[in-house]
N, CA, C and O of each residue as an XYZ file, in Angstrom:
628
protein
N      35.938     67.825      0.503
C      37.140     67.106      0.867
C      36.937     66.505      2.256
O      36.457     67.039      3.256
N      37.305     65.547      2.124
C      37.614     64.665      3.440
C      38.658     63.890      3.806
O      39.039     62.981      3.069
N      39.419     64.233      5.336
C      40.786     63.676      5.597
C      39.854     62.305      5.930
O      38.800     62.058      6.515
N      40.851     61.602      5.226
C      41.615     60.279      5.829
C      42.547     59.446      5.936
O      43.435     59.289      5.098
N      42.418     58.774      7.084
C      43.949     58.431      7.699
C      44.295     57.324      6.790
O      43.336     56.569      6.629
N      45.184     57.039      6.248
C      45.919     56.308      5.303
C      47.140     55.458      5.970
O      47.707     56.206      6.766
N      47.616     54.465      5.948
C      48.642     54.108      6.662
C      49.921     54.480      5.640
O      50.199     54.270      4.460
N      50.411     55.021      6.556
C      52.132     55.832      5.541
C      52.501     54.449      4.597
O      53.348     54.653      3.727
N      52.101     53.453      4.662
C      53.127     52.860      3.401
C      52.185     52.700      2.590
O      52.613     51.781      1.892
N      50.711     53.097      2.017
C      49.771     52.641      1.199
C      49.473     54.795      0.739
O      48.611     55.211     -0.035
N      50.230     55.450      1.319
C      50.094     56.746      0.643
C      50.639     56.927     -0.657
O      50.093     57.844     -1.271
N      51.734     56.216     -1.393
C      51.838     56.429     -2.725
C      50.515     55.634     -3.645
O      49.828     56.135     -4.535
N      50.455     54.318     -3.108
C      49.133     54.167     -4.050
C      47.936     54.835     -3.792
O      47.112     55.099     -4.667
N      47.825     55.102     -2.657
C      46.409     56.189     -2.819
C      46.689     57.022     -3.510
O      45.981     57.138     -4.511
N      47.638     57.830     -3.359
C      47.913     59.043     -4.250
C      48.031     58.512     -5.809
O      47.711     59.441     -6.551
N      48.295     57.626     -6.363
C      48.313     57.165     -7.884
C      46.912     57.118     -7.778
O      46.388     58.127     -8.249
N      45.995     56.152     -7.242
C      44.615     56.190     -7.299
C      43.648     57.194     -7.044
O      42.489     56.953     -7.383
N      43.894     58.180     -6.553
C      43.411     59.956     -6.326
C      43.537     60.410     -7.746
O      42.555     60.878     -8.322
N      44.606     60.304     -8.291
C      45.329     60.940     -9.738
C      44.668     60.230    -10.756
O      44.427     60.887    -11.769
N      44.184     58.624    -10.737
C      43.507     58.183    -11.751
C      42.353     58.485    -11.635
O      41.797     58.853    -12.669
N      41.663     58.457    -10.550
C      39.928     58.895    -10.461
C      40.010     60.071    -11.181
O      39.418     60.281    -12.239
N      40.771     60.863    -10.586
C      40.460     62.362    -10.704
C      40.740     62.660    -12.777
O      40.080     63.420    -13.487
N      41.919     61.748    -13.211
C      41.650     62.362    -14.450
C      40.439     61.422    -15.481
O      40.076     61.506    -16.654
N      40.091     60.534    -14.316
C      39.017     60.128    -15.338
C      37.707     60.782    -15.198
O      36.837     60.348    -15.954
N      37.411     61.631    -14.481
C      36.251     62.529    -13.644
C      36.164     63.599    -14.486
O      35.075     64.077    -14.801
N      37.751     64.241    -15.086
C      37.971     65.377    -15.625
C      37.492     65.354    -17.415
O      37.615     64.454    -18.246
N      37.031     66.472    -17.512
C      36.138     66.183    -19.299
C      37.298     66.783    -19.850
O      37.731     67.821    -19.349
N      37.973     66.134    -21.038
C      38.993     66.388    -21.784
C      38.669     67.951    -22.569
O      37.480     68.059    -22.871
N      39.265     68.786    -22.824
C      39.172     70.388    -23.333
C      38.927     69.752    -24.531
O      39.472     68.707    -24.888
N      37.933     70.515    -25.285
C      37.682     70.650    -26.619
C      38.669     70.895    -27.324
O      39.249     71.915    -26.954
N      39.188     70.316    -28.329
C      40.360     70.841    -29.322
C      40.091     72.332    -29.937
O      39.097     72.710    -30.558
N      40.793     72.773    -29.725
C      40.535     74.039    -30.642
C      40.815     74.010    -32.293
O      41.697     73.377    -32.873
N      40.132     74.600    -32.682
C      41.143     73.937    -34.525
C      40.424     76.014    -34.806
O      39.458     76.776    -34.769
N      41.538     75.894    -35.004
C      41.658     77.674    -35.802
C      41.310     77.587    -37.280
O      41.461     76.503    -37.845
N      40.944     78.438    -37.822
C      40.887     77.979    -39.116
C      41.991     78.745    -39.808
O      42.465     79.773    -39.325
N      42.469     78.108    -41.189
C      43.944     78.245    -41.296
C      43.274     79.740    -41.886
O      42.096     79.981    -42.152
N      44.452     80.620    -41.982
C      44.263     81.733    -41.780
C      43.662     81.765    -43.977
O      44.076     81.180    -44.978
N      42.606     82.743    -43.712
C      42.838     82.611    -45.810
C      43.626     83.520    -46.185
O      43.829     84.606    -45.642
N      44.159     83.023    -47.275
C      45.489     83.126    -48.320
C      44.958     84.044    -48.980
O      43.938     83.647    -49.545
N      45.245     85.318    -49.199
C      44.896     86.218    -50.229
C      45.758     85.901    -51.422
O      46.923     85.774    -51.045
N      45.641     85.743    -52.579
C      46.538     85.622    -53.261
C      46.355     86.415    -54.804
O      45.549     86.154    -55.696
N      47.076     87.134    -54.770
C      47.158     88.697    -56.273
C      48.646     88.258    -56.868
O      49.709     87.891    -56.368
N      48.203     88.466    -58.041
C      49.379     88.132    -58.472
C      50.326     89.877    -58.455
O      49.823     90.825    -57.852
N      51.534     89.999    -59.119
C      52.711     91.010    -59.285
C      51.691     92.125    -59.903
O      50.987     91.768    -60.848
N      51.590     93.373    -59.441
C      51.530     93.965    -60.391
C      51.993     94.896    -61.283
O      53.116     94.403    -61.387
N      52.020     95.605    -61.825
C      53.383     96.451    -62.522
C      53.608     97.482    -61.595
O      54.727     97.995    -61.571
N      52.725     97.874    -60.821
C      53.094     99.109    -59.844
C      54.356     98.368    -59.003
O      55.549     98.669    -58.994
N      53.636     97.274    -58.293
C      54.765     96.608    -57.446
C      56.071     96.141    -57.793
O      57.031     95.923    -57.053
N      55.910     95.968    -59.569
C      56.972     95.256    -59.917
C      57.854     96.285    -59.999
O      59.013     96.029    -59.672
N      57.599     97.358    -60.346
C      58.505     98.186    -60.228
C      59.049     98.989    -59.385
O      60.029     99.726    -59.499
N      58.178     98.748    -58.329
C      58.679     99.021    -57.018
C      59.798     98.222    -56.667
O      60.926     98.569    -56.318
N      59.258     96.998    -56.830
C      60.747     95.944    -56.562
C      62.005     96.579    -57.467
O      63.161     96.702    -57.062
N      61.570     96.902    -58.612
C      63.062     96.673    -59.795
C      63.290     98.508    -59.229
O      63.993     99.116    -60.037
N      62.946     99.139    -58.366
C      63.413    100.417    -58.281
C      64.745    100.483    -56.498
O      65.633    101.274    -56.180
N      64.085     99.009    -55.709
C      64.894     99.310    -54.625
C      66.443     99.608    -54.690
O      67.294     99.106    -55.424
N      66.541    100.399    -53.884
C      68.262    100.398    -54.147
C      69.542     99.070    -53.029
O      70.750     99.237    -52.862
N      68.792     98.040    -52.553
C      70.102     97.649    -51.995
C      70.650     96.180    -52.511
O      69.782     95.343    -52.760
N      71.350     95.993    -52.601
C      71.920     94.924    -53.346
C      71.481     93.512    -54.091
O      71.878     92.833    -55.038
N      70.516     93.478    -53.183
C      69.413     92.478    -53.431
C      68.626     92.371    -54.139
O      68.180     91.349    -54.661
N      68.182     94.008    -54.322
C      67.282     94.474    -54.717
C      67.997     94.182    -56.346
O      67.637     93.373    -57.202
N      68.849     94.931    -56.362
C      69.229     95.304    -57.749
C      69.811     94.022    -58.363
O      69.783     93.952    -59.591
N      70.529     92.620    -57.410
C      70.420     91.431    -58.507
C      69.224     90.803    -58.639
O      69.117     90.205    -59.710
N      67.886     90.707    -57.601
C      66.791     90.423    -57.948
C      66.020     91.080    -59.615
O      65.196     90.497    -60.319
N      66.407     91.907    -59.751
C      65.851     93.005    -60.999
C      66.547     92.392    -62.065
O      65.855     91.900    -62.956
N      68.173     92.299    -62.181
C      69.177     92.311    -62.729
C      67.993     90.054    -63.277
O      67.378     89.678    -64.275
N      68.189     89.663    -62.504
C      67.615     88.181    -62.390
C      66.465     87.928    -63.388
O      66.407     87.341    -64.469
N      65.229     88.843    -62.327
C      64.194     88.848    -63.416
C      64.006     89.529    -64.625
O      62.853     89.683    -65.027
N      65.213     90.080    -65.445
C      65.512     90.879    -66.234
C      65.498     89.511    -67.510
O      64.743     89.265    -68.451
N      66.736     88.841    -66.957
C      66.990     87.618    -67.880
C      65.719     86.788    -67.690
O      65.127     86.464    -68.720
N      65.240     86.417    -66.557
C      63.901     85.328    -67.056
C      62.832     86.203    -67.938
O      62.431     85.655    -68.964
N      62.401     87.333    -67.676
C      61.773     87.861    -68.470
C      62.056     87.751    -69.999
O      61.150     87.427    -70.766
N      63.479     88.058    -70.496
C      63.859     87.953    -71.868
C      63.529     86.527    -72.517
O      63.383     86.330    -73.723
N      63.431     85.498    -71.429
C      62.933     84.156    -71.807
C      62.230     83.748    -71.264
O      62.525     83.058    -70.288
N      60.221     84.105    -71.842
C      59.545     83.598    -70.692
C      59.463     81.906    -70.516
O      59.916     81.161    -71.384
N      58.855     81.431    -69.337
C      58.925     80.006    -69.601
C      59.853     78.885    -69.676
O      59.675     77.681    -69.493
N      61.159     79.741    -70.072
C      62.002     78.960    -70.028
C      63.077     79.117    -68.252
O      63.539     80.096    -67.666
N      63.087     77.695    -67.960
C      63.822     77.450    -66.659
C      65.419     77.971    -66.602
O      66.309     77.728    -67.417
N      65.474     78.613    -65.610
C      67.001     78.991    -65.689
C      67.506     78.605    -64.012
O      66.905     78.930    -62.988
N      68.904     77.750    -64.126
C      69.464     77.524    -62.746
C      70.405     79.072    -62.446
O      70.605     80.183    -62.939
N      70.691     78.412    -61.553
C      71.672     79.694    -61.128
C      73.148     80.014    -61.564
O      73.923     80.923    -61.268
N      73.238     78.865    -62.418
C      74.562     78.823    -62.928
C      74.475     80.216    -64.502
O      75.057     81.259    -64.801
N      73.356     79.320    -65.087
C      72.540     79.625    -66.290
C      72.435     81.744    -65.928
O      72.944     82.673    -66.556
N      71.794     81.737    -65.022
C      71.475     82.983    -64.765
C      72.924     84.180    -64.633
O      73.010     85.341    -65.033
N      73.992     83.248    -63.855
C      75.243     83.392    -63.734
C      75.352     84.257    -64.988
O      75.147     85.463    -65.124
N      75.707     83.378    -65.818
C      76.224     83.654    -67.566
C      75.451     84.886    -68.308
O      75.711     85.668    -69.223
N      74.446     84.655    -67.490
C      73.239     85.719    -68.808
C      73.835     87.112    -68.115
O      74.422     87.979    -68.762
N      73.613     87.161    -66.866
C      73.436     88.212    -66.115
C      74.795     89.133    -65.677
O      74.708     90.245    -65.155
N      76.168     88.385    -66.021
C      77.149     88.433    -65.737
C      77.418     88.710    -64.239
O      78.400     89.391    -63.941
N      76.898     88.399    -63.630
C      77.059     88.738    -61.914
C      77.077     86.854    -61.511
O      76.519     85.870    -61.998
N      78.069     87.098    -60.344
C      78.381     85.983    -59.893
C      77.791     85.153    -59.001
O      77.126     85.710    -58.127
N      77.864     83.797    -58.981
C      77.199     82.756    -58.840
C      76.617     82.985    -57.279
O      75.431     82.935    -56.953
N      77.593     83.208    -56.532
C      77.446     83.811    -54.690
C      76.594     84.458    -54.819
O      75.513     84.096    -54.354
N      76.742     85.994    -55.671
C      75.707     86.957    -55.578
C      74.316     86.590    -55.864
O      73.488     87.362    -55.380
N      73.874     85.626    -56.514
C      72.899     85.501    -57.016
C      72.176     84.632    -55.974
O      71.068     85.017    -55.599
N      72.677     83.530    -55.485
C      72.459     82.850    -54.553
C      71.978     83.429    -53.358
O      71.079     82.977    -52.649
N      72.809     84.725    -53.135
C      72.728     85.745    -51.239
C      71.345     86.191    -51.694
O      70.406     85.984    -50.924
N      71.127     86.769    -52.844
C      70.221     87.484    -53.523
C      68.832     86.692    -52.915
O      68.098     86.885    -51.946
N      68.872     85.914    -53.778
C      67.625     84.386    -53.235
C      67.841     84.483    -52.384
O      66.973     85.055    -51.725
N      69.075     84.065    -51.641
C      68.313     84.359    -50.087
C      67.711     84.841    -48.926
O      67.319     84.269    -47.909
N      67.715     86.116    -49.314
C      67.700     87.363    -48.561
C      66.778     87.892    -49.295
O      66.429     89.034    -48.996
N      66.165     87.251    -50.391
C      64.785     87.767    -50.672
C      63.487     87.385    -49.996
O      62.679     88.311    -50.067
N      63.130     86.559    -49.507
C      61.699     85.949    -48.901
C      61.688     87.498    -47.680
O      60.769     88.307    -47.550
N      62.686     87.485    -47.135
C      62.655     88.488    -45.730
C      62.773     90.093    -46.396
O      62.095     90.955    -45.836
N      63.541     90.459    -47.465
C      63.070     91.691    -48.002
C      61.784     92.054    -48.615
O      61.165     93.117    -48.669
N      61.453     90.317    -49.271
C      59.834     90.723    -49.277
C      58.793     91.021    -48.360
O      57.899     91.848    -48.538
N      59.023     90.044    -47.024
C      58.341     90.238    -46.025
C      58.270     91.870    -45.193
O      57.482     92.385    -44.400
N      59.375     92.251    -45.779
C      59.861     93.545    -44.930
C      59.277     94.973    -46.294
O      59.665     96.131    -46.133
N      58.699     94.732    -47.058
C      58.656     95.733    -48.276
C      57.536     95.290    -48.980
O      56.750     96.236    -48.925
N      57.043     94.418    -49.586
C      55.950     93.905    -49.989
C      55.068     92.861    -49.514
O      55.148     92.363    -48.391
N      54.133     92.511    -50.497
C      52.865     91.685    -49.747
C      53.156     90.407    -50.223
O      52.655     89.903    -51.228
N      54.340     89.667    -49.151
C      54.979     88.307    -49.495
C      53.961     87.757    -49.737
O      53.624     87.347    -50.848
N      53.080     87.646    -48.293
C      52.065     86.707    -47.691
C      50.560     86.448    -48.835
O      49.681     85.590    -48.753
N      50.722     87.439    -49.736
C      49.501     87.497    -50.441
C      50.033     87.619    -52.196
O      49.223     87.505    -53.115
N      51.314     87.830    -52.385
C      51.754     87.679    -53.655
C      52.959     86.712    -53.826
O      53.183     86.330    -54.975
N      53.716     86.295    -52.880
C      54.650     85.073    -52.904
C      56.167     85.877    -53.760
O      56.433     87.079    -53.734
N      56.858     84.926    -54.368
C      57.945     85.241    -54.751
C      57.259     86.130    -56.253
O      56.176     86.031    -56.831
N      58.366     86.912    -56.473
C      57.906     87.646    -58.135
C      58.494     86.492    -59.939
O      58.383     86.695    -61.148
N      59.022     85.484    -59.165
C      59.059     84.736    -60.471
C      58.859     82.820    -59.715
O      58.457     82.656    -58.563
N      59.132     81.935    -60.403
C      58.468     80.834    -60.212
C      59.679     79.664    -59.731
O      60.372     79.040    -60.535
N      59.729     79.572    -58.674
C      60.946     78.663    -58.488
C      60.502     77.217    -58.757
O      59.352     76.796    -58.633
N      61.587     76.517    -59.144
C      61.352     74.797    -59.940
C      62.056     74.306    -59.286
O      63.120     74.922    -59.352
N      62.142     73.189    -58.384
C      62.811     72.216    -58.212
C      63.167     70.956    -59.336
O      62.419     69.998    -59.532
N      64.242     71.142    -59.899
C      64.975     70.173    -60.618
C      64.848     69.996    -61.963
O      63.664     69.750    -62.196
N      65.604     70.006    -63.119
C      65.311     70.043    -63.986
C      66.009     68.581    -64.346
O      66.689     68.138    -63.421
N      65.934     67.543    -65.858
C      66.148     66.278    -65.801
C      67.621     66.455    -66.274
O      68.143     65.341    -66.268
N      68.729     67.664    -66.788
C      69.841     67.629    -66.709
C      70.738     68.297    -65.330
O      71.963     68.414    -65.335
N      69.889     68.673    -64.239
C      70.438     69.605    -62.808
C      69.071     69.074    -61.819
O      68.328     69.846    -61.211
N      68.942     67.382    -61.836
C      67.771     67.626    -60.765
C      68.322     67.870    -59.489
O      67.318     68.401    -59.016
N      69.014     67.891    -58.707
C      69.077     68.613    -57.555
C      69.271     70.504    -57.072
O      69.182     71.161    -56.035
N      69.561     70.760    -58.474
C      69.223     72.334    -58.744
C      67.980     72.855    -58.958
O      67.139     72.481    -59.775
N      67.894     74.243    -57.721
C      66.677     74.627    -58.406
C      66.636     75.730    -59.325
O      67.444     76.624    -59.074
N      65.699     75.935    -60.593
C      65.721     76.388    -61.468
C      64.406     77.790    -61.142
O      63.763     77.811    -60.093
N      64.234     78.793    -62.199
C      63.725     79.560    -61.987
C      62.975     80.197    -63.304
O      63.684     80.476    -64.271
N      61.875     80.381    -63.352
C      60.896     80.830    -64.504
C      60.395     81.901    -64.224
O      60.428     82.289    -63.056
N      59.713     82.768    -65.369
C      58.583     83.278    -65.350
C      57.781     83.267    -66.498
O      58.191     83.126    -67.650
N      56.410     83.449    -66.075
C      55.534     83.019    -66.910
C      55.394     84.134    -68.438
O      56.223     85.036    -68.551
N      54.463     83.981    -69.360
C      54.531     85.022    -70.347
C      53.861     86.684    -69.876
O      54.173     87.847    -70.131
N      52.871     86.050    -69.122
C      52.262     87.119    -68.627
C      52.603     88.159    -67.405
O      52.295     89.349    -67.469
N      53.287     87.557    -66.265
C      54.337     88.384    -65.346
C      55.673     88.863    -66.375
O      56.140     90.001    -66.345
N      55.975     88.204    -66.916
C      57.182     88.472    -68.164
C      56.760     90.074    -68.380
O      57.146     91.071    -67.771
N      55.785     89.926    -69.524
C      55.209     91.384    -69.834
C      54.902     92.475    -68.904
O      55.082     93.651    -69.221
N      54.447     92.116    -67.771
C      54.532     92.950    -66.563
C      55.707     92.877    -65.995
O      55.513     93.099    -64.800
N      56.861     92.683    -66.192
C      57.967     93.115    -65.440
C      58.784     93.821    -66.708
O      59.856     94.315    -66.360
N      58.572     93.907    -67.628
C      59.217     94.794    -68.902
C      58.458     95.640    -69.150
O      58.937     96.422    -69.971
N      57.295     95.933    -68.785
C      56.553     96.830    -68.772
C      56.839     98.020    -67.267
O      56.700     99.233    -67.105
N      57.212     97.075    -66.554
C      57.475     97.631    -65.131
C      59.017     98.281    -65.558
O      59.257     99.478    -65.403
N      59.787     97.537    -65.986
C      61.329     98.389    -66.703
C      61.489     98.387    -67.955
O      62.126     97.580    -68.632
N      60.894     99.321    -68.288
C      61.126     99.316    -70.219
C      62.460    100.224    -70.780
O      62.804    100.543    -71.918
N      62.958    100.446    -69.631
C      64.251    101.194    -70.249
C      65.820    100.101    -69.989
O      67.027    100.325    -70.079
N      64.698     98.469    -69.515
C      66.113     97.614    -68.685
C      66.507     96.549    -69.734
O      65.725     96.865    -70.630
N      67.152     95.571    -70.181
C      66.935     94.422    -70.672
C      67.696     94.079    -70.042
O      68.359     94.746    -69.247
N      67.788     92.378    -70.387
C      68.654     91.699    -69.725
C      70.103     91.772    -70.025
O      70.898     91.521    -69.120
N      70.591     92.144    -71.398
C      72.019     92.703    -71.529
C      72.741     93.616    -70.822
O      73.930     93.600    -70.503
N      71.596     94.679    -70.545
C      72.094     96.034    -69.241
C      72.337     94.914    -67.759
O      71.613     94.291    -66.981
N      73.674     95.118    -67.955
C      74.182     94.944    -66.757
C      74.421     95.535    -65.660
O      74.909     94.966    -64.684
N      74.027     97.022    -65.714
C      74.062     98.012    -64.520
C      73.761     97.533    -63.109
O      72.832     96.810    -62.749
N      74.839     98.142    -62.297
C      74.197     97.711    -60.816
C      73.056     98.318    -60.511
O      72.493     98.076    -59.443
């Protein structure tokens, strides 16, 4: 470093011109790039599934009560209205249910590596702004296998 005398009214442009040298002098930081973290991904298995269909809190038991009815119809899409009717539990409940599931999964099972336990659809061509809800034939059988004493008519809390 070296002082020099500057005349006080040419000190803001020196100082802008100090600030441009200097960041053109400076070597830009390497980007970092993380690599995205890998996705384990397992599907349901009957141990777990029945872990889910055994919790006791409210969520728990219309989540069960839910995949009870998609199970009885694999494949086929059900809204929440639809699920409403089958399941006889009400439209709110079912809805809080969904919602408060991603974070009971996160908090109880392996969200991050098994995802939701049935298949959410965005839109069907008579409810496209509803989303609808499936499961496949093969989680189907593993979740009636996981409750073979449940169907979807048992309405029990």
């Amino acid at each position: 470093m070296v002082l020099v005398a500057v005349p006080l009214a040419y000190v803001p442009q020196v100082a802008r011109l100090l600030a441009d040298l200097d960041a053109r002098q400076r070597i830009p930081p390497v980007p970092r790039h993380r690599p995205a973290p890998e996705r384990r991904v397992t599907d349901w298995t009957v141990d777990e599934l029945r872990r889910l269909g055994q919790g006791r809190s409210a969520t728990h038991r219309t989540v069960a009560v839910v995949l009870d009815a998609l199970a009885a119809e694999p494949g086929r899409q059900f809204t929440v209205r639809e699920l409403s009717q089958v399941t006889g539990r009400p439209r709110q409940k079912i809805i809080g249910a969904m919602a408060g599931l991603t974070r009971l999964l996160k908090a109880h099972h392996d969200y991050a590596g098994r995802g939701l336990p049935f298949e959410r659809v965005a839109g069907r061509s008579e409810a496209p702004r509803e989303l609808a809800y499936r499961l496949d034939a093969e989680r189907a059988a593993r979740w009636r296998e996981a409750r073979p004493s449940r169907s979807a008519g048992n309405r029990s809390p």
